[in-house]
Backbone as a chain_set.jsonl record, in Angstrom:
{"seq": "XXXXXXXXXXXXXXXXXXXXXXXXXXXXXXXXXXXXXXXXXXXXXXXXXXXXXXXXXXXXXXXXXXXXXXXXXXXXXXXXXXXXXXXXXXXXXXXXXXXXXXXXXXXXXXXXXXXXXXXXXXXXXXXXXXXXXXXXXXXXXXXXXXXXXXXXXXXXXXXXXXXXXXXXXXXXXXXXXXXXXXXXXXXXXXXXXXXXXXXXXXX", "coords": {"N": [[203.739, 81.935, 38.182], [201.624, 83.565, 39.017], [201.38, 85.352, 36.882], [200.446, 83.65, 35.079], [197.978, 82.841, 36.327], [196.097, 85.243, 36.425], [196.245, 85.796, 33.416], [195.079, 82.993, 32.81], [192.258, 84.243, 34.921], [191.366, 86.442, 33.468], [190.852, 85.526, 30.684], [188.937, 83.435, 31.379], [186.969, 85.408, 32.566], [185.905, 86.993, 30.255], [184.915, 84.874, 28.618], [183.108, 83.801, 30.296], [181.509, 85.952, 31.35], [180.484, 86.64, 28.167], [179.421, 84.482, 27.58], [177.185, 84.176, 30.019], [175.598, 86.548, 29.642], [174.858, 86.185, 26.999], [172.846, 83.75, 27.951], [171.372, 84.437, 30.0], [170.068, 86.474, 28.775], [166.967, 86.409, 28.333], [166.303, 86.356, 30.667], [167.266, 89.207, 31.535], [165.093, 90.734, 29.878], [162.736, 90.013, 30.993], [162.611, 91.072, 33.516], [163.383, 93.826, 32.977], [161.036, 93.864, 32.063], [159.403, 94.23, 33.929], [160.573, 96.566, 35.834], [160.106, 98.824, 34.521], [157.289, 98.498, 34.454], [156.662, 98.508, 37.412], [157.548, 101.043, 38.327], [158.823, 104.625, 37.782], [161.087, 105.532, 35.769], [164.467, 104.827, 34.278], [165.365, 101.519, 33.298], [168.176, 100.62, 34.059], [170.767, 101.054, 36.134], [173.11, 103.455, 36.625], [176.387, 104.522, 37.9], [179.23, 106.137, 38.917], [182.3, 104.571, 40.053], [184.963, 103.069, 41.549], [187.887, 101.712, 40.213], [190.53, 99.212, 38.91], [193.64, 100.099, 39.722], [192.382, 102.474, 41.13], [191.029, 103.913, 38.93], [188.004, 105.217, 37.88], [185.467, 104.392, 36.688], [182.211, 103.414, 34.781], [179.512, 101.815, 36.675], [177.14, 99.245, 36.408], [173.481, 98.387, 36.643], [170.707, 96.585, 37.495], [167.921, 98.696, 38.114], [167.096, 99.317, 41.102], [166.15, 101.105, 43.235], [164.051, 104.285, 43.532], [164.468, 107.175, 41.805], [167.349, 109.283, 41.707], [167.489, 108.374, 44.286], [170.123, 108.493, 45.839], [170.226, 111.014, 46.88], [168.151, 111.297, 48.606], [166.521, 110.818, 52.348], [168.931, 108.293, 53.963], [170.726, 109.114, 52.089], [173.819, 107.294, 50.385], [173.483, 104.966, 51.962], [171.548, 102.106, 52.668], [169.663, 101.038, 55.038], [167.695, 98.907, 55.634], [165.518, 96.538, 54.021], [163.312, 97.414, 54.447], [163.636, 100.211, 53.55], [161.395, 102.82, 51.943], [162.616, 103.939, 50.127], [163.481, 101.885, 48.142], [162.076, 99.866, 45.393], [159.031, 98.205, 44.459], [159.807, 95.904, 42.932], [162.716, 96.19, 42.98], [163.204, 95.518, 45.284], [162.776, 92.405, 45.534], [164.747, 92.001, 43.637], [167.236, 92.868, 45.05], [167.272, 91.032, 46.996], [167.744, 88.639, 45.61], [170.008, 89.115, 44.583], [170.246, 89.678, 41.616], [169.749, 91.894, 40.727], [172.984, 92.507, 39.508], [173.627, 91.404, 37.946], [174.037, 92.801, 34.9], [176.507, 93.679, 35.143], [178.011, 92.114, 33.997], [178.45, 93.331, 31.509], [180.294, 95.258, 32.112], [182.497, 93.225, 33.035], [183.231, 91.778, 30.753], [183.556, 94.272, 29.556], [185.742, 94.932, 30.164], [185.936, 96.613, 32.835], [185.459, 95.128, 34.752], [185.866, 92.093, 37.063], [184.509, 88.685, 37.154], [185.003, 87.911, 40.075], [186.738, 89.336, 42.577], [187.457, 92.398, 44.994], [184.913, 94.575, 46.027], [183.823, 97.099, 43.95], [184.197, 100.659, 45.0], [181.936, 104.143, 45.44], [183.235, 106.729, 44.137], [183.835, 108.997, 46.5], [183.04, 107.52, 49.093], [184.334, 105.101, 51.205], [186.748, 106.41, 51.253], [187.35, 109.877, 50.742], [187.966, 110.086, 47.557], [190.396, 107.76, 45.817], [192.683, 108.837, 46.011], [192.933, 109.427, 48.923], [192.706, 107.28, 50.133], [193.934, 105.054, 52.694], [197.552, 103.591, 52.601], [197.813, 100.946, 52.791], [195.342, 100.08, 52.549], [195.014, 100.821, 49.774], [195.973, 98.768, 48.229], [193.808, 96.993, 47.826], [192.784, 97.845, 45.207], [194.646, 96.557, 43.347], [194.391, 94.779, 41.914], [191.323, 94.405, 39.075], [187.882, 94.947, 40.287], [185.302, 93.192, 41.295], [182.327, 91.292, 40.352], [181.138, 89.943, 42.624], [182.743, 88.169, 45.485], [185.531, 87.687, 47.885], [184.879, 89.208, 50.755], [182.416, 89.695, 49.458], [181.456, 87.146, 50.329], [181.66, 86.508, 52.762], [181.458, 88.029, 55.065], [179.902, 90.124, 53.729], [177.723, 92.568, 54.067], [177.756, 93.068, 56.793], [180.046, 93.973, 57.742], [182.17, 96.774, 58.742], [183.456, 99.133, 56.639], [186.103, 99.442, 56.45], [187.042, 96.946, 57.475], [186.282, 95.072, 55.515], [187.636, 95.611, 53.745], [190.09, 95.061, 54.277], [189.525, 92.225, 54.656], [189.37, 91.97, 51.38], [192.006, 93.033, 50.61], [193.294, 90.292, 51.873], [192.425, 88.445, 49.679], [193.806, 89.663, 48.064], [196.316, 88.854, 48.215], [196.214, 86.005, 48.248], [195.01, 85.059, 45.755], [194.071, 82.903, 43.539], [193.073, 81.085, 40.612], [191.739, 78.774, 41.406], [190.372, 79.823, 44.072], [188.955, 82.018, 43.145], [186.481, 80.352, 41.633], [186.298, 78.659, 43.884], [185.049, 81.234, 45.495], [183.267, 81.788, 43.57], [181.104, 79.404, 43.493], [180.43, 79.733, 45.848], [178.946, 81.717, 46.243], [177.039, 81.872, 44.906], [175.347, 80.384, 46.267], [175.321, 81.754, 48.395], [173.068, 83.497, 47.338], [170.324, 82.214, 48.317], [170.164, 82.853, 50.899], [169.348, 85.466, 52.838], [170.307, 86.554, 55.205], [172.928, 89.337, 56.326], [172.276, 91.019, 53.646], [171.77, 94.216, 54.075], [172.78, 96.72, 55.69], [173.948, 97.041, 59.136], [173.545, 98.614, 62.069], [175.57, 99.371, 63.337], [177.571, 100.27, 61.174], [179.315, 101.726, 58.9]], "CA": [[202.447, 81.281, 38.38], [200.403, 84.359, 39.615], [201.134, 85.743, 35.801], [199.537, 82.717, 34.051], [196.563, 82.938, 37.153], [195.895, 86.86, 35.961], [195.882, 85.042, 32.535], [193.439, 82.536, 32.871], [190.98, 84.334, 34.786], [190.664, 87.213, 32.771], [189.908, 84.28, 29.825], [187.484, 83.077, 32.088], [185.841, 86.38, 32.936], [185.701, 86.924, 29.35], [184.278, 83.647, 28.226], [181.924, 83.668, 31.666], [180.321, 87.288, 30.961], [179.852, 86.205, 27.57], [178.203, 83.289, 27.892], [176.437, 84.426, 30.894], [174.605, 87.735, 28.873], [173.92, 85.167, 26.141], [171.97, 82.643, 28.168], [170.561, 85.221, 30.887], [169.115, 87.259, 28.307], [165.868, 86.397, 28.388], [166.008, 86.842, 32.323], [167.151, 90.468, 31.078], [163.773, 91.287, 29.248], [161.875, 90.125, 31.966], [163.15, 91.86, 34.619], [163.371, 95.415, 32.36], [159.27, 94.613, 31.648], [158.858, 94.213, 35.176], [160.738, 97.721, 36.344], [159.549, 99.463, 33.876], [155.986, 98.087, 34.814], [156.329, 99.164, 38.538], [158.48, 102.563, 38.652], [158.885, 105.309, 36.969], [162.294, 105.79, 35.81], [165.189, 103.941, 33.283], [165.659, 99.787, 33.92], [169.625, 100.837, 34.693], [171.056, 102.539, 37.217], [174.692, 103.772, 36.581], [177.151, 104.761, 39.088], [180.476, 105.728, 38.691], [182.738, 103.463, 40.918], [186.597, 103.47, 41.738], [188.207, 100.256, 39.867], [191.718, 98.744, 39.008], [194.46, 101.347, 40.472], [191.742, 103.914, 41.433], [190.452, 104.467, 38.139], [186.699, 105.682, 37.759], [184.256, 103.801, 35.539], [180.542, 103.44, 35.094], [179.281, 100.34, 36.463], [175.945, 99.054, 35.193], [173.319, 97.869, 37.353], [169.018, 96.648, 37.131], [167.635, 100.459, 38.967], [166.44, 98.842, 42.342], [165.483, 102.104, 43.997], [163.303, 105.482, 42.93], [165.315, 107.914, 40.693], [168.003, 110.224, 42.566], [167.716, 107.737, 45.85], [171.124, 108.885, 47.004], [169.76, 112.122, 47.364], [166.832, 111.179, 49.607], [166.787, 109.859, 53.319], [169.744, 107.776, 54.472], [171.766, 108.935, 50.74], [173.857, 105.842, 49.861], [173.206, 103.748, 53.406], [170.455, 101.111, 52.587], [169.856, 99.813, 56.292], [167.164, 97.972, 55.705], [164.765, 95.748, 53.242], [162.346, 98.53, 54.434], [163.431, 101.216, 52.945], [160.809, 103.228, 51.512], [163.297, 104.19, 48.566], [163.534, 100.62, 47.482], [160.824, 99.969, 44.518], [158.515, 96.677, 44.74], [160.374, 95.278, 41.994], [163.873, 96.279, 43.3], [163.167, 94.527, 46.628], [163.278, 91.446, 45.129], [166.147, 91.996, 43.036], [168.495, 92.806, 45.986], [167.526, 89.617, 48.274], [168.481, 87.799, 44.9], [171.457, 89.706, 44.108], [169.802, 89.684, 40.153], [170.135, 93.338, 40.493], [174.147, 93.225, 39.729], [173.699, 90.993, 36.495], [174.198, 93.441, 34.591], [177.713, 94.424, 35.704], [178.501, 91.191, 33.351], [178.886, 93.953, 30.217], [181.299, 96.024, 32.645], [183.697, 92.311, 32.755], [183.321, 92.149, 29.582], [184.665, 95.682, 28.769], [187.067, 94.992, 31.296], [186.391, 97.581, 34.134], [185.972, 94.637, 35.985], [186.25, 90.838, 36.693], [183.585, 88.252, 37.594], [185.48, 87.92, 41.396], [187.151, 91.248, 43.317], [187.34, 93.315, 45.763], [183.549, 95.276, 45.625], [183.732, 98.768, 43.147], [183.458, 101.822, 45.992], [181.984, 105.045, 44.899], [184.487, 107.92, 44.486], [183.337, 109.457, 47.765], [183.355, 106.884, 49.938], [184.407, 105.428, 52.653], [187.105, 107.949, 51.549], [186.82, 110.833, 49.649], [188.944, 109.682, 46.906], [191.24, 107.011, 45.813], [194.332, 109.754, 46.802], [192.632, 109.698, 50.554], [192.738, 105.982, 50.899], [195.413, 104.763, 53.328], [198.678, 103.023, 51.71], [197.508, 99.699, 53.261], [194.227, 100.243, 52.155], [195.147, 101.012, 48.438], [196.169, 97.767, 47.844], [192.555, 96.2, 47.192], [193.05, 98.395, 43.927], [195.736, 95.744, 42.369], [193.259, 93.775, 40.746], [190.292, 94.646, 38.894], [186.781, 94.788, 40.432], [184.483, 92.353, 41.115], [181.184, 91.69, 40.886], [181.208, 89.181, 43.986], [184.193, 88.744, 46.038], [185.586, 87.226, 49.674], [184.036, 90.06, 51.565], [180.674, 89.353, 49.71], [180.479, 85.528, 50.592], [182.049, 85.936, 54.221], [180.712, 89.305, 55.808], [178.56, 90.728, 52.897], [177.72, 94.075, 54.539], [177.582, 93.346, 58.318], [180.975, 94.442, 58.744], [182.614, 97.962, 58.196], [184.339, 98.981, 55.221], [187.895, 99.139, 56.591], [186.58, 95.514, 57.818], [186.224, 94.288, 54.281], [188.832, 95.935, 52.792], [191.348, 93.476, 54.917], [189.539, 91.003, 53.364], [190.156, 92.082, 50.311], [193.501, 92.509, 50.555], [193.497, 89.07, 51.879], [192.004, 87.908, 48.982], [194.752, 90.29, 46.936], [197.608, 88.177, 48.49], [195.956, 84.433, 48.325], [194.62, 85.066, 44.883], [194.335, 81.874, 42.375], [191.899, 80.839, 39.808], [190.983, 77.921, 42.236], [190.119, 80.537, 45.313], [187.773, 82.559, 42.239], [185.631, 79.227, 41.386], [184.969, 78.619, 44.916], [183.701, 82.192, 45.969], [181.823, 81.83, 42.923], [180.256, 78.877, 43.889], [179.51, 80.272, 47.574], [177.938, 83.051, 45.76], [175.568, 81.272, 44.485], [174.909, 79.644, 47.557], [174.46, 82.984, 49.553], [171.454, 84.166, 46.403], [169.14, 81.614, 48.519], [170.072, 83.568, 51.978], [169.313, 87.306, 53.238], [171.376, 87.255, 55.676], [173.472, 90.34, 55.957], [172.091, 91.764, 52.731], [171.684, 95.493, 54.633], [173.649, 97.349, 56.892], [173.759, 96.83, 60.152], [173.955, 100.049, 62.406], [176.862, 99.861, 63.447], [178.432, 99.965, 60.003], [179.464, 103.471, 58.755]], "C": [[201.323, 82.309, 38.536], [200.179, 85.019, 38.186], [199.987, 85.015, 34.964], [197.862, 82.833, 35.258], [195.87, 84.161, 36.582], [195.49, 86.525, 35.048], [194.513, 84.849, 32.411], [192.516, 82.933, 33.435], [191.078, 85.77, 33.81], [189.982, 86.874, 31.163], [189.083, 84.14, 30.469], [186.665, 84.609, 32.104], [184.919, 86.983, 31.422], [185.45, 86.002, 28.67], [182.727, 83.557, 29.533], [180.672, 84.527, 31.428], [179.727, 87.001, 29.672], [178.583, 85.608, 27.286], [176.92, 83.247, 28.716], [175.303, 85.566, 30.284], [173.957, 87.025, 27.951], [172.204, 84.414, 26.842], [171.175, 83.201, 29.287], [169.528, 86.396, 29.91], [167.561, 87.594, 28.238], [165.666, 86.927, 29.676], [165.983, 88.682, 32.322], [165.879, 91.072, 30.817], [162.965, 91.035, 30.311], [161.888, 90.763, 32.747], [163.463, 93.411, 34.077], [161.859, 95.641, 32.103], [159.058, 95.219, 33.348], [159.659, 95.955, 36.471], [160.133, 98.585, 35.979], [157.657, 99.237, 34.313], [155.613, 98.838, 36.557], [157.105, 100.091, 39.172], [158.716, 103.097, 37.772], [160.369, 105.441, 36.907], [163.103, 104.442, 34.745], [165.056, 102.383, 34.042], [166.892, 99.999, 34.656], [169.686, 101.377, 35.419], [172.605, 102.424, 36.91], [175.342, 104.783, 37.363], [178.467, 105.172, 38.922], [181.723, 105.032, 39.606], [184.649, 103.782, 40.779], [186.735, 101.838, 41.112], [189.793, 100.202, 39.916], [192.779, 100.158, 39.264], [193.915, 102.853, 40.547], [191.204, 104.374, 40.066], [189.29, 104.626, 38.145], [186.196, 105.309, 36.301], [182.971, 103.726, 36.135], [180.001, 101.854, 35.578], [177.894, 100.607, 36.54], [175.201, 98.094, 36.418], [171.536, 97.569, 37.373], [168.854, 97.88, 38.341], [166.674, 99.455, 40.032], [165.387, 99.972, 43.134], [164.943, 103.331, 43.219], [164.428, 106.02, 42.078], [165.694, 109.03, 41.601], [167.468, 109.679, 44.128], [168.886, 108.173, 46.785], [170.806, 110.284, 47.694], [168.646, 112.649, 48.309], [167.187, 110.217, 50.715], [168.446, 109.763, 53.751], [170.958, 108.286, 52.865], [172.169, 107.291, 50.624], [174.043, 104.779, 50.634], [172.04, 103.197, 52.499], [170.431, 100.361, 54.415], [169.151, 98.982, 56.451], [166.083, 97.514, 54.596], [163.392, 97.371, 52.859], [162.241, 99.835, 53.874], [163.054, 101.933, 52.089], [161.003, 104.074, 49.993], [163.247, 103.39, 47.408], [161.954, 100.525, 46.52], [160.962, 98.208, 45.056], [159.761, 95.49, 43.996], [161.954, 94.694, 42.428], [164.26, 95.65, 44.469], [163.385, 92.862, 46.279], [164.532, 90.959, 44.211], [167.277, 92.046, 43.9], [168.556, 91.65, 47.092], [168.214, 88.934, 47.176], [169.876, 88.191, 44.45], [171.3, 90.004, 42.27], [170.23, 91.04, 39.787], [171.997, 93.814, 40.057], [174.409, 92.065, 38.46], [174.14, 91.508, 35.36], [175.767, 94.296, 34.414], [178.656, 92.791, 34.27], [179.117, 92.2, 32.335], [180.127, 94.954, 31.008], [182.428, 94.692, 32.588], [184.188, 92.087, 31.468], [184.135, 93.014, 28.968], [185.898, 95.181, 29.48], [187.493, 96.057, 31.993], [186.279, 96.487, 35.136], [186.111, 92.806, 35.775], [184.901, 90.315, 37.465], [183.862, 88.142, 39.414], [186.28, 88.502, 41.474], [186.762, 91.535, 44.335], [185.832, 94.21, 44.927], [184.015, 96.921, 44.85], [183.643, 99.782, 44.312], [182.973, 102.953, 45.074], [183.421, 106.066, 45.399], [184.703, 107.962, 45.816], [183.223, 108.84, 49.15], [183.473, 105.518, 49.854], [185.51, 106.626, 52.602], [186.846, 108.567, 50.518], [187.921, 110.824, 48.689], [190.069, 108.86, 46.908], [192.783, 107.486, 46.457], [194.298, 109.159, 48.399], [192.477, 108.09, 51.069], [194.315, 106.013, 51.555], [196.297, 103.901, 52.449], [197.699, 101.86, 51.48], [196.375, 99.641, 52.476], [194.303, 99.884, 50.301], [195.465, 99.633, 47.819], [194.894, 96.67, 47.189], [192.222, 97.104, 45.609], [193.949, 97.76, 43.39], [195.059, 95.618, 41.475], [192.13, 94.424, 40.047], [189.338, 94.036, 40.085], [185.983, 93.758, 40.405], [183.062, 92.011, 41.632], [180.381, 90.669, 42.062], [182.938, 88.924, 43.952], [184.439, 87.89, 47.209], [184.715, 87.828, 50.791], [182.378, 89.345, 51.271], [180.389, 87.681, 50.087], [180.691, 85.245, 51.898], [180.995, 87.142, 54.918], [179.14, 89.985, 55.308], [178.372, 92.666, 53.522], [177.926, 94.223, 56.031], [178.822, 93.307, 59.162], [181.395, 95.602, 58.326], [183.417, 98.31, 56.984], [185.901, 98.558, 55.258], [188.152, 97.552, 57.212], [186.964, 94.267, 56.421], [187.584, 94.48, 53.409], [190.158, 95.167, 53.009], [191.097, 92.436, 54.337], [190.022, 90.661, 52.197], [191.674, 92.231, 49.808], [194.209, 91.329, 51.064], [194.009, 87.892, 50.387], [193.203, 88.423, 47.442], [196.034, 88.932, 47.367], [197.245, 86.172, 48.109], [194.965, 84.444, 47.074], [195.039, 83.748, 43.829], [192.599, 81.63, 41.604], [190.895, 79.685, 40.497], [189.794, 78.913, 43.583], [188.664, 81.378, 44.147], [186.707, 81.307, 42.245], [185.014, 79.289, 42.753], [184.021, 79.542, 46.116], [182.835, 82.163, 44.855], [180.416, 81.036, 43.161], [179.411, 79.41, 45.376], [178.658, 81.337, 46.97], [176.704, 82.587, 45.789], [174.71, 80.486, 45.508], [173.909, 80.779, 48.159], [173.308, 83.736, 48.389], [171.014, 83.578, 47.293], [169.075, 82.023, 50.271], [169.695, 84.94, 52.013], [169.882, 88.054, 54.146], [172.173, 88.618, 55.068], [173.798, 90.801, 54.176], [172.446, 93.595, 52.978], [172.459, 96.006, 55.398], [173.147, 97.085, 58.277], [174.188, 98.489, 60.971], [174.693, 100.389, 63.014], [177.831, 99.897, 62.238], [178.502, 101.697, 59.66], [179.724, 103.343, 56.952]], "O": [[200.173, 81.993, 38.229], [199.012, 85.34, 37.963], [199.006, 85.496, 34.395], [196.751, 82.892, 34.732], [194.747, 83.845, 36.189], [194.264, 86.629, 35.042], [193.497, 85.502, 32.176], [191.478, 82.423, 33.012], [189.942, 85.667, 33.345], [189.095, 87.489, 30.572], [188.126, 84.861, 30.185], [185.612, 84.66, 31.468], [183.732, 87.307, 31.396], [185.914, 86.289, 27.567], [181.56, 83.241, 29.302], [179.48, 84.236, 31.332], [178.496, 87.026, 29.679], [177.432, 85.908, 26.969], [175.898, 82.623, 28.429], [174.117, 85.346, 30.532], [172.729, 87.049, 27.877], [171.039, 84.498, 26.454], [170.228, 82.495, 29.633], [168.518, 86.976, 30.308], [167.048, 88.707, 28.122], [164.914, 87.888, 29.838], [165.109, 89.371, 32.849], [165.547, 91.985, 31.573], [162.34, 92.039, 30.652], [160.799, 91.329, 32.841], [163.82, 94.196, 34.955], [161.307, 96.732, 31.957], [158.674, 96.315, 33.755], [159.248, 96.228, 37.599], [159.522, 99.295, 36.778], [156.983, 100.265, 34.379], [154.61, 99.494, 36.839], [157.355, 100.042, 40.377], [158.903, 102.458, 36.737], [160.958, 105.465, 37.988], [162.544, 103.377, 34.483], [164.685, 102.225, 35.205], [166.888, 99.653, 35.837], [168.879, 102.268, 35.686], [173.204, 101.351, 36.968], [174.82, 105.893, 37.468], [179.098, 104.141, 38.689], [182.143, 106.187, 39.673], [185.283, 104.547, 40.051], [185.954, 100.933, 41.403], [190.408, 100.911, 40.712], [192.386, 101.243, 38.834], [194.458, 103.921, 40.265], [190.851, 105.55, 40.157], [189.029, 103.632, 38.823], [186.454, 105.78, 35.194], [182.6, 103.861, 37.301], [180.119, 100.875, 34.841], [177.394, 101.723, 36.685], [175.845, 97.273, 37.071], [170.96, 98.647, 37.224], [169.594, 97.931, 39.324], [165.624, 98.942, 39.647], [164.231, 99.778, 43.508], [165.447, 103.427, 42.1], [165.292, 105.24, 41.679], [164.851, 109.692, 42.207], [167.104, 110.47, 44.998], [168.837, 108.248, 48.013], [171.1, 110.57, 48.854], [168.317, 113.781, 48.664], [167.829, 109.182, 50.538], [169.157, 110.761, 53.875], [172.0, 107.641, 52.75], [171.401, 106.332, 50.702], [174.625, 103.765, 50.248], [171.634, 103.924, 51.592], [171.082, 99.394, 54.811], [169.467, 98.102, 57.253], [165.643, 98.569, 54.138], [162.919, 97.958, 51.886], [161.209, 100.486, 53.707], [163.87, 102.111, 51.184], [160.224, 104.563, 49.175], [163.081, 103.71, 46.231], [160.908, 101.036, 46.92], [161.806, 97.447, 45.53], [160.348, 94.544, 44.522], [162.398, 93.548, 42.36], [165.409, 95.276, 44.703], [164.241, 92.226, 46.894], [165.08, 89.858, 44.14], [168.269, 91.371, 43.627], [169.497, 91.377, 47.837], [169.328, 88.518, 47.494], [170.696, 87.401, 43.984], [172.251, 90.531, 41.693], [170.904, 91.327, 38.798], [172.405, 94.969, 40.175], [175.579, 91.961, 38.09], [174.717, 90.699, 34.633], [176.008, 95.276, 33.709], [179.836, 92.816, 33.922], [180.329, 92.053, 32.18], [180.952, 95.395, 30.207], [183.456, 95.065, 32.021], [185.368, 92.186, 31.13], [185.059, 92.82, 28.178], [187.017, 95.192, 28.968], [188.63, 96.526, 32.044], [186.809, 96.63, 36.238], [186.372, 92.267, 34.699], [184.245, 91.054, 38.2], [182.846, 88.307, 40.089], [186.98, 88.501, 40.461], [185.725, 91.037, 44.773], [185.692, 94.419, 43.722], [184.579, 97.759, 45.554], [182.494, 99.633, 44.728], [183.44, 102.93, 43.936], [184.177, 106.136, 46.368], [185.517, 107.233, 46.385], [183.295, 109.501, 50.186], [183.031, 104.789, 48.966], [185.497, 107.569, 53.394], [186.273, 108.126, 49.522], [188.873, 111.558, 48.956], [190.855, 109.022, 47.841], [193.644, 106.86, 47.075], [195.234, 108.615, 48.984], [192.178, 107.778, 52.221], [195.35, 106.592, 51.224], [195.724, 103.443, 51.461], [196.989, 101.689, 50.489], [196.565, 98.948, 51.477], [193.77, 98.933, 49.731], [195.06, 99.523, 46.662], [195.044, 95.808, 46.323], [191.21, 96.749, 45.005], [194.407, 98.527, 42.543], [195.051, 96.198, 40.39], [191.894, 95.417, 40.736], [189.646, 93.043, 40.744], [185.9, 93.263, 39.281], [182.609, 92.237, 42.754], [179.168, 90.716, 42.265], [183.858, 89.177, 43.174], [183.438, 87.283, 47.589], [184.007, 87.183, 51.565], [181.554, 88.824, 52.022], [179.28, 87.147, 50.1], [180.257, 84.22, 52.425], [179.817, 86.912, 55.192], [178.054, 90.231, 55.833], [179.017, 93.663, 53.195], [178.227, 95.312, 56.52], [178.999, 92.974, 60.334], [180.981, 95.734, 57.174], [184.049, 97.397, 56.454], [186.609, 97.816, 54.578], [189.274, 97.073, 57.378], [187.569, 93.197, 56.368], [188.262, 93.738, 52.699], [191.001, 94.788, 52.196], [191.865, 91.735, 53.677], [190.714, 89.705, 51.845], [192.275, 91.68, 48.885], [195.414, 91.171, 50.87], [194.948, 87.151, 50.094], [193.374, 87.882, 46.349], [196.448, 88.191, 46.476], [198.097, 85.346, 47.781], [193.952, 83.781, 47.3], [196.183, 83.632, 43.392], [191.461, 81.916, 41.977], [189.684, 79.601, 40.294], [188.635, 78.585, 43.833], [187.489, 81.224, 44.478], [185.932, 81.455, 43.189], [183.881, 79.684, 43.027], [183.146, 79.274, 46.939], [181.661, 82.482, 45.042], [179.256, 81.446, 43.121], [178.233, 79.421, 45.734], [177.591, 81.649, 47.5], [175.685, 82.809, 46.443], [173.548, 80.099, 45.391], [172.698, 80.878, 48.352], [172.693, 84.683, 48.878], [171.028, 84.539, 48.062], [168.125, 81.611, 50.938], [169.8, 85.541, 50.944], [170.061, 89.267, 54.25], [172.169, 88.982, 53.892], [174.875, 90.905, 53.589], [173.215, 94.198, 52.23], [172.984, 95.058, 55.982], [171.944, 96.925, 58.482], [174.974, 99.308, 60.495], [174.773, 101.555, 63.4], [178.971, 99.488, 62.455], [177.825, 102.605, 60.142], [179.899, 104.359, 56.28]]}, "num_chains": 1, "name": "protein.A"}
């Protein structure tokens, strides 16, 4: 049963992203006049990210913040709405989550899936897929996703090794039913802001 689940969603994710780049396109052009209009710098921002058993791909993303942001301030913390890194444009892209649209042509390729465990960079929380704990390693079964359990329960306002239980929750109680209805909560939490940001106790 969990074979044919694996199955059908990676049909779905590949029929979903499709369809979804099709009929968002226009939203695309708008949202590339409108970066391009108020920041200097590409529409994208690309990242390279840890995916299905620790592998390293580029994921694809609308450029929210200045150009070389990790390298300024807080690096890759965001703690708050306020941060003076964030462009006008990009501020509204991350309350809507619009900013991770884009990650559709990464399901597509198939570095990742429309619902997952969140992409980490290389670097952290550890410094490489080797340096994760056993336990840990396990939210690497599955492909990537670009919402998830973590993002519709916690979102950011719990720690990483916080989420990552989740996710390996979400590794063990995995079905194509359990995908549908974090997708739908997804879409729910776009019209909140709740724990968008870090909270400072988060590391």
């Amino acid at each position: 049963m969990r074979k044919l689940n694996l199955f059908l969603k990676r049909l779905f994710d590949i029929l979903g992203s499709l369809i979804g780049l099709i009929i968002l396109s226009p939203l695309f052009v708008v949202i590339s006049i409108l970066i391009k209009a108020t920041s200097n710098g590409p529409v994208f921002f690309m990242q390279e990210r840890l995916g299905k058993g620790g592998k390293t791909f580029n994921i694809v993303k609308f450029r929210t913040m200045v150009v070389n942001a990790e390298k300024i301030g807080d690096g890759i913390k965001i703690k708050s709405e306020n941060d003076d890194r964030i462009t006008k444009t990009g501020r509204f892209l991350r309350a809507t989550s619009l900013d991770e649209l884009p990650q559709l042509w990464n399901v597509l390729k198939g570095d990742m899936s429309l619902v997952g465990p969140r992409p980490p960079v290389p670097y952290h929380p550890y410094n490489g897929y080797e340096n994760y704990p056993e336990w840990a390693k396990k939210r690497f079964l599955m492909r990537p996703g670009i919402t998830g359990l973590a993002q519709v329960t916690v979102r950011n306002a719990a720690s990483w090794d916080e989420r990552i239980h989740i996710d390996n929750n979400y590794i063990d109680k995995f079905n194509l039913c359990l995908d549908i209805r974090i997708l739908f909560k997804t879409v729910m939490k776009i019209f909140k802001k709740e724990n968008i940001y870090l909270t400072k106790n988060n590391t």
